[in-house]
N, C-alpha and C positions, 0 to 999 in steps of 0.2 A: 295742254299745259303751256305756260306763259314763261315757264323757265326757272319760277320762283320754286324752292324747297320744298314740298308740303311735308317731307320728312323730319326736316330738322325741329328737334323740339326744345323747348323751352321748360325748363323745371320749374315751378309752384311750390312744389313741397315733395319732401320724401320723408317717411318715417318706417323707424321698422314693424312687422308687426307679425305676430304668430313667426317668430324668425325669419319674416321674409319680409319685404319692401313695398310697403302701399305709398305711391306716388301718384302726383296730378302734374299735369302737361297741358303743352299751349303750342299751338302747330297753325300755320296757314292753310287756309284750306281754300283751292279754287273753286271749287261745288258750291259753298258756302258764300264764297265772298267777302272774307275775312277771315279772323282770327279762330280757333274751336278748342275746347278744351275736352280731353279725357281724362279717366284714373284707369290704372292701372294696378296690379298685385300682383308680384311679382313670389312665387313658393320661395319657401327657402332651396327647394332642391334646384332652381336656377342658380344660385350661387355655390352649390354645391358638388357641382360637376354632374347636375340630375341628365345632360344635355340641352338640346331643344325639347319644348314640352308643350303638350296641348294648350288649346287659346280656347276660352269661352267668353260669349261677347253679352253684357247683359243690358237689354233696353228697357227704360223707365218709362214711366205712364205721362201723362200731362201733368204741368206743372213744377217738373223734376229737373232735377240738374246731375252732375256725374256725382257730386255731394251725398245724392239719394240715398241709395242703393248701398253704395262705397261706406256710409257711417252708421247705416241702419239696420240695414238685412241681419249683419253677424256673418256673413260669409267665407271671412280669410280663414276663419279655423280649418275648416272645411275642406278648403283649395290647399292650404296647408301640408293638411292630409293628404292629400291623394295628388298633390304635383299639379296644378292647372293656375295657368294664370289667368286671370280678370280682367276685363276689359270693358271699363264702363261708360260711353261717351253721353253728351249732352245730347238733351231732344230737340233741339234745332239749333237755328243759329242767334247771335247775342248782337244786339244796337245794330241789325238794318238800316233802322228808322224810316221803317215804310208804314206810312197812314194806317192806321187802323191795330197795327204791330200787339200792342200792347193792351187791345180795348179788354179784353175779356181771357179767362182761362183756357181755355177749350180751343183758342186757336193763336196765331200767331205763336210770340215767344212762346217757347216752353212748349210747344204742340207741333212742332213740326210733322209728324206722323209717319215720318219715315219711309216715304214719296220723294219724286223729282216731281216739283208744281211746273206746270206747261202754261200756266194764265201768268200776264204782267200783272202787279210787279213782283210778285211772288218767284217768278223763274231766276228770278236773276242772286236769291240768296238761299231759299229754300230747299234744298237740291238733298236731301238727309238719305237718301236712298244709295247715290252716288258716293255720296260722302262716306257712310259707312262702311260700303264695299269695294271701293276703291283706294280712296285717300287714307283712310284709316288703317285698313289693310296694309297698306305700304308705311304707314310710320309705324305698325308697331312691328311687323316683321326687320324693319333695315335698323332698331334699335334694343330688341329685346330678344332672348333665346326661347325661340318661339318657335313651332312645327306647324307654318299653317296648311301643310296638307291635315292637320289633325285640329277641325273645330267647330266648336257648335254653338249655337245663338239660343237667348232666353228671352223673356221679359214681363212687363206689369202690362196690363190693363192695354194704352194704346199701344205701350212697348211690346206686349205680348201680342197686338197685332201685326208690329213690325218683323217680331221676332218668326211667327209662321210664314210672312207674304215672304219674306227674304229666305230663308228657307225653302221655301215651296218654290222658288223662282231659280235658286241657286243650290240644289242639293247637293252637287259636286264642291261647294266652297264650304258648305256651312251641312257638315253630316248628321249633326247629331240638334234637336231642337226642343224646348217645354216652355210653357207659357203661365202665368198666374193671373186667371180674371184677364183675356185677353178679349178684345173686339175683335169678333171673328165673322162681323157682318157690315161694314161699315156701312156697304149702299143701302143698309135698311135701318140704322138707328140714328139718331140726331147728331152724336158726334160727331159720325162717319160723314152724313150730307152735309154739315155745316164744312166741313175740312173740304171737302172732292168739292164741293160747287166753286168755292172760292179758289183751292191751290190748281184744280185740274179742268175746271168750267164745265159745260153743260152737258158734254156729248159723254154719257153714261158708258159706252162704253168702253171708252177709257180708261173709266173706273174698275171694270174688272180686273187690272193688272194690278188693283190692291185692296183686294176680298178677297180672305181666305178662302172662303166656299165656294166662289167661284174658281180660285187657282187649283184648291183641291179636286174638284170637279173633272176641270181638265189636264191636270197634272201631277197626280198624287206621285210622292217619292218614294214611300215604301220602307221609310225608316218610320221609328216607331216616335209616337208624338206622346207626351205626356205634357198633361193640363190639370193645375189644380184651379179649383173655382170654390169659394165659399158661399152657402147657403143661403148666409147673412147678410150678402153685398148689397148694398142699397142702391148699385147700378145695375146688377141680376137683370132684372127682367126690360126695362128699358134699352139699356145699351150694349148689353154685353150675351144675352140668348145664346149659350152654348150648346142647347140643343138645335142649334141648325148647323153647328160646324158636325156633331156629331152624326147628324143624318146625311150630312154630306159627305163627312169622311168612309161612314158605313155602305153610302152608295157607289164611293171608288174606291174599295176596295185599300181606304190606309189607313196604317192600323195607328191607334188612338185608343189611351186610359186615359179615359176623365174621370176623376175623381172629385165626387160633389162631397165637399168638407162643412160638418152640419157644424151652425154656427159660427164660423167666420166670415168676416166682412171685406172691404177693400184693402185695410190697410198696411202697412208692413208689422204690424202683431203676426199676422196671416203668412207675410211673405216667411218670415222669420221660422215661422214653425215649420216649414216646407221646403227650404233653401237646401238644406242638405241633401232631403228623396232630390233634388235636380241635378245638384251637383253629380249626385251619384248615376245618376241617369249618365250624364253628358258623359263623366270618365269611363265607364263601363264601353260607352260605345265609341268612345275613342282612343279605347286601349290600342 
């Protein structure tokens, strides 16, 4: 570090909500290379003398911002409920302005994938891996009544790949994990090679330190993984092939419910209906 705060934050907004506090923040981030913004939800039993209280950290898919998840899921009732607070950060970093930044969805803004990129120019702002688990981790602990021996990570789609790799790589930081429609093969579907060629370059294996089924392979953790995935998804079979996380996790031995939900697709309809079974996943095992 350069000396600069990454803790001290900048308030955006706070409102109350389900009696507690949903807030958005704006913090420096060295990983990043500027400015990064999170949301946060704060239960009401943080202002209540609930103490320090469980953290769940939730990652968005492409295209998402902390906005996401934060206005759409329905989630604070929930957290509400059972005492956890939220923590939603952006999926990469904002105005690089490195060539190409912007061309298409799937990569650049809004796609970071929640990796440190190793290839120019990408290394130098890309870093979402760090970011989360580092930098992040320290503003919301030195500013919120937070128990981070007590937490566990979520997500969508690539955030739901973020949400296993990080996990699987850090089971002691991030106990408890569940994903929705997650990529859990990256070095074999299109999103995945367009991402790793570009942020991580050519030497493959590399790349295994962000595939689930390979991390699971050689590293299963032994907490219980819950994954919903919709029937419906129109990225099903293309990008998202949950049957290879689950033959993977079946061959090391980690335990994993996937639950194929007939009729649902990508969207947050899907998240929305399922946000609760997670919530209660995560608090359960971070009572």
């Amino acid at each position: 570090m350069s000396g600069i705060d990454v803790t001290k934050l900048e308030v955006l907004s706070e409102q109350r909500c389900f009696a507690g506090l949903q807030g958005f923040y704006r913090h420096h981030s060295e990983a990043c290379g500027g400015a990064m913004t999170f949301a946060l939800y704060e239960p009401p039993q943080a202002r209540n003398g609930g103490g320090n209280l469980p953290v769940v950290t939730y990652l968005a898919g492409l295209t998402c911002t902390p906005e996401t998840f934060t206005i759409k899921a329905g989630a604070q009732r929930v957290a509400a409920e059972l005492g956890v607070v939220l923590v939603m950060p952006d999926t990469s970093p904002r105005g690089a302005g490195l060539p190409g930044e912007d061309d298409s969805y799937d990569f650049g803004t809004g796609a970071g994938f929640y990796l440190d990129a190793t290839e120019a120019p990408w290394s130098r702002h890309y870093n979402m891996e760090s970011y989360i688990t580092r930098e992040l981790q320290a503003a919301v602990e030195q500013n919120f009544p937070v128990d981070m021996t007590r937490q566990g990570i979520f997500g969508h789609s690539m955030g739901g790949h973020g949400a296993l790799t990080l996990h699987l790589k850090n089971p002691e930081l991030y106990r408890t994990v569940s994903a929705f429609a997650p990529v859990v093969a990256p070095m074999q579907v299109p999103w995945g090679l367009k991402a790793f060629t570009s942020y991580l370059g050519e030497n493959r294996e590399a790349w295994r330190a962000y595939d689930s089924c390979e991390l699971v392979r050689a590293r299963p953790s032994g907490a219980p993984i819950l994954i919903d995935q919709g029937t419906a998804d129109q990225f099903l079979d293309e990008q998202l092939k949950p049957e290879l996380f689950e033959e993977a996790c079946a061959n090391a031995g980690q335990p994993l419910e996937l639950r194929r939900q007939p009729g649902y697709d990508h969207s947050y309809y899907f998240i929305q209906t399922f946000v609760e079974d997670h919530l209660r996943h995560h608090a359960k095992g971070l009572a």
